[in-house]
Phi, psi and omega in degrees: 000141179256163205220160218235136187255160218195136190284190175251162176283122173241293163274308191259131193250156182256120162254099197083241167285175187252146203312136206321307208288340157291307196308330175286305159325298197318090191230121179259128171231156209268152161325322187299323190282347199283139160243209181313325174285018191283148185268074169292010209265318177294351175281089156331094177242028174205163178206344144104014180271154175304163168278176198310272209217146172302345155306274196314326189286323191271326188288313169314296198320297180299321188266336168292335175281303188301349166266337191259335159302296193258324189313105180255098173217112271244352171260162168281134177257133167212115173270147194218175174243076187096006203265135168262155169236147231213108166279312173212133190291007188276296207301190149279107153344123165300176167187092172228177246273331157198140208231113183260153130218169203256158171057035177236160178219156190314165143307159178291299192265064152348295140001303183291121183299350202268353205231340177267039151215222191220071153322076169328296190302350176257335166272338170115326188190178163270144178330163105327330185195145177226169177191108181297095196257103192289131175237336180205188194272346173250025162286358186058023171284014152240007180236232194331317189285309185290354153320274160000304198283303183304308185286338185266003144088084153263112199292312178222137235201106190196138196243123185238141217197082183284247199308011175053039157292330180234283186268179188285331191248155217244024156216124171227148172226157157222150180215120191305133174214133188034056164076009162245156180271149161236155192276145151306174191262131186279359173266357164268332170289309187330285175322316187225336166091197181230101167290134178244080163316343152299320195246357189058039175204178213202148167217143166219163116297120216207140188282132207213137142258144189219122179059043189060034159248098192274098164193211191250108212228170172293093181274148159266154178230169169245174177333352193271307188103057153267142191248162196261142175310128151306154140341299201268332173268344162311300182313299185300295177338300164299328200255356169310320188295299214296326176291291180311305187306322187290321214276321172262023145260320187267012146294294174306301178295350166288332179291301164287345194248345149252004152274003138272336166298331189263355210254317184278012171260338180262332177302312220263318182290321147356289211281345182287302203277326150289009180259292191325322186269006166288337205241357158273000000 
């Protein structure tokens, strides 16, 4: 069967119908209708746009990493950046800025179009969680996408907004319940950031540098409300640890190398004062 090929929803949001230049492409049929023979090889899974800002690229970055760096957790996971996910392959692919889920691992042959995104019908389920990093007023992160995220059974949702374009305050979560989201309470994210009791883990914004940008990004924390290390300050830990350990052995050893210079100063007055008391 041949399949019609569809940019991802990114920036621009679709509202009633879809837009001439899909339409012309298009041929829509339900996931249900595809079977094995589906031509995925015909599937847009990369479209080459850039990311927002050098903040939103580091910001993706640090939450896929500090899970994969610090998490200790005992099931398999995958976290993306920027990966689109494909609810049914007729439709337009979603694309936020990041997404976990739990108890899947990559394909072997990555290569393969059907494996270089996020296939609901190929993984089996849905993420657990996406998360949304606000760069402007039109991205739609209270409209479509979360439309979007709520019909795909997405457990959790959660939107970060530094600059305050759609809201006053700069962290919302939602968490689905009997197939709709409901907001965290906003006085518990202020306060407490947002535990994803699901997954046993938490994000708050919280002031960090990262990659020389010293300001205020989303961090994760775990069950203690500690927050867990990037790659690169893990990396800076070790070599801080590694610097305290050099600095206190060579420390000791000055220490050791001056109760030996005083220990061969007492061999030789010793050997003085016996030699003095041998001559009475």
């Amino acid at each position: 069967m041949h399949a019609s090929q569809f940019k991802y929803e990114t920036k621009t949001e679709y509202k009633g119908e879809m837009p001439k230049a899909y339409e012309d492409q298009a041929q829509f049929v339900f996931f249900s209708d595809f079977d094995e023979e589906f031509d995925y090889e015909s599937l847009v899974t990369e479209d080459d746009e850039p990311v927002d800002n050098l903040f939103s690229e580091r910001q993706q970055k640090l939450l896929t990493d500090t899970l994969y760096a610090s998490w200790k957790v005992k099931r398999p996971f995958l976290a993306c950046a920027n990966v689109g996910i494909y609810k049914e392959p007729s439709r337009i692919p979603i694309v936020p800025d990041m997404f976990l889920s739990m108890d899947v691992r990559p394909a072997k042959d990555i290569w393969k179009k059907k494996n270089r995104c996020y296939m609901i019908g190929v993984f089996g389920k849905a993420p657990e969680l996406v998360v949304e990093v606000v760069s402007n007023k039109v991205g739609n992160e209270r409209g479509s996408k979360y439309q979007r995220y709520e019909e795909m059974e997405i457990q959790y949702y959660v939107i970060f907004d530094p600059e305050h374009h759609i809201f006053k305050t700069s962290l919302h979560a939602y968490q689905l319940q009997n197939g709709k989201y409901v907001a965290y309470p906003w006085k518990q994210i202020q306060t407490q950031g947002v535990w994803l009791s699901g997954l046993n883990l938490g994000l708050k914004v919280h002031n960090a540098i990262y990659q020389r940008m010293d300001t205020e990004w989303l961090l994760w924390y775990d069950q203690n409300g500690t927050i867990l290390h990037s790659g690169e300050e893990k990396a800076r830990l070790a070599l801080q640890r590694a610097e305290n350990e050099f600095q206190r052995a060579e420390t000791e050893a000055m220490k050791a190398l001056q109760a030996e210079k005083r220990a061969e100063k007492a061999l030789k007055e010793l050997a003085l004062l016996k030699a003095k008391l041998s001559r009475i």
